[in-house]
N, C-alpha and C positions, 0 to 999 in steps of 0.2 A: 323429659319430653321437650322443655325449652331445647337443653343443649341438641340436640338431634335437630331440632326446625331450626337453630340458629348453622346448624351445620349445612344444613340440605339447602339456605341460602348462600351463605358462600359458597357451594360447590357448582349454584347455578350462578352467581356470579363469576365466577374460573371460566364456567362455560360460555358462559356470556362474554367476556376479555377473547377467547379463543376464538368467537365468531365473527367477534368485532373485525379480528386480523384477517380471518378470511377474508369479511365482506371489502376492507383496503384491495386487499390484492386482485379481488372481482371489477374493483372499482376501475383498479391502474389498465386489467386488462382492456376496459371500455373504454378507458382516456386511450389506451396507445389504438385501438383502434377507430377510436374517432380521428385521434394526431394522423394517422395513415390513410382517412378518408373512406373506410371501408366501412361502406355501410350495410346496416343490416336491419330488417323491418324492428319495430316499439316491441311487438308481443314477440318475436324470437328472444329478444335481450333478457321482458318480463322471465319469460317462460325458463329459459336455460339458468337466468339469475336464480330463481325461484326452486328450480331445480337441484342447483347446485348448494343453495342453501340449505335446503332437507336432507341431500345427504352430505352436508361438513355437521350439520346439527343432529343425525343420525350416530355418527360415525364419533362427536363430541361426546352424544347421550352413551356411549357404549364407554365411554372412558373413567364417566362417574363411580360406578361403582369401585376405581380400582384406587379412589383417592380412599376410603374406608380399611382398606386392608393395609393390614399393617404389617412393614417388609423386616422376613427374620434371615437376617446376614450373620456370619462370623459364628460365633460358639453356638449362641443359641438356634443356628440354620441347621447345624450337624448334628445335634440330639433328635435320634429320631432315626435315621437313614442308617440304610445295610453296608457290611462291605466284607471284604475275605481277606481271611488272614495269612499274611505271606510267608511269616516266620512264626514257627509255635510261640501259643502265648503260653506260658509256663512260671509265671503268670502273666509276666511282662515278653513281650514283642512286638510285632510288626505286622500291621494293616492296611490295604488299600482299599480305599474312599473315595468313589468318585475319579477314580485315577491319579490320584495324590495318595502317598506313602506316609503313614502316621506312626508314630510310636504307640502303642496301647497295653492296656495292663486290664485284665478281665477280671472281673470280680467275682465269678462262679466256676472256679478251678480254670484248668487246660484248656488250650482250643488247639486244633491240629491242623496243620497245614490247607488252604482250599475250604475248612468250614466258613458258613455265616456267620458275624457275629452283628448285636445291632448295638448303636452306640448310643449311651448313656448319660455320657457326660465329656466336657473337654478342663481339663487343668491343666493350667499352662501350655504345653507344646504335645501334650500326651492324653490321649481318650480314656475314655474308662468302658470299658465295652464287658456284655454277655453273650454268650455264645444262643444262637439265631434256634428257635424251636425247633425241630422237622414235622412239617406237618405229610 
């Protein structure tokens, strides 16, 4: 419970640094048009500030969740996902993934030309794959 509430502050403090730097850029907008003499009534300024503040703080809040998820790149991204096999696997052949071309070696006998297979595993430069259920 601590780690989770010490987490959910840092995450509002991120958010917090991010609006900081909008609010700068809000800022400079109003220095250069003061610097240019353009003026514009108290409450448009409030109002548009105010405005534009809820949604960078909107648009902020929608981002929090995605610091939680935790990103599966490289071998452990592949395990998991479909692909067809280009060259019979007998055991060992050839698969495409995602439109990248892999070496693979099936663990559940043959796979035949254009079947599914789903992948299993990656060692080294080569999948370890089984041929895709029919449902």
């Amino acid at each position: 419970m601590l780690k989770s509430k010490k987490q959910t502050i840092k995450n509002w403090l991120v958010v917090l640094v991010l609006l900081l730097d909008d609010a700068a850029a809000l800022a400079l907008v109003f220095l250069v048009l003061w610097f240019l003499r353009i003026r514009i009534p108290l409450w448009v300024g409030i109002f548009l500030g105010l405005l534009l503040g809820a949604l960078i703080f909107i648009i902020h809040r929608v981002v929090i969740p995605t610091f939680q998820k935790e990103q599966v790149t490289g071998a452990e991204g592949m395990v998991g996902l479909e692909g067809e096999v280009i060259k019979p696997l007998t055991p060992v052949g050839v698969v495409r993934v995602a439109g990248e071309y892999w070496k693979a070696k099936s663990i559940n006998g043959s796979a035949a030309e254009g079947e599914a297979v789903e992948i299993l595993g990656v060692n080294r430069l080569s999948l370890e794959v089984r041929r895709k259920e029919q449902q």
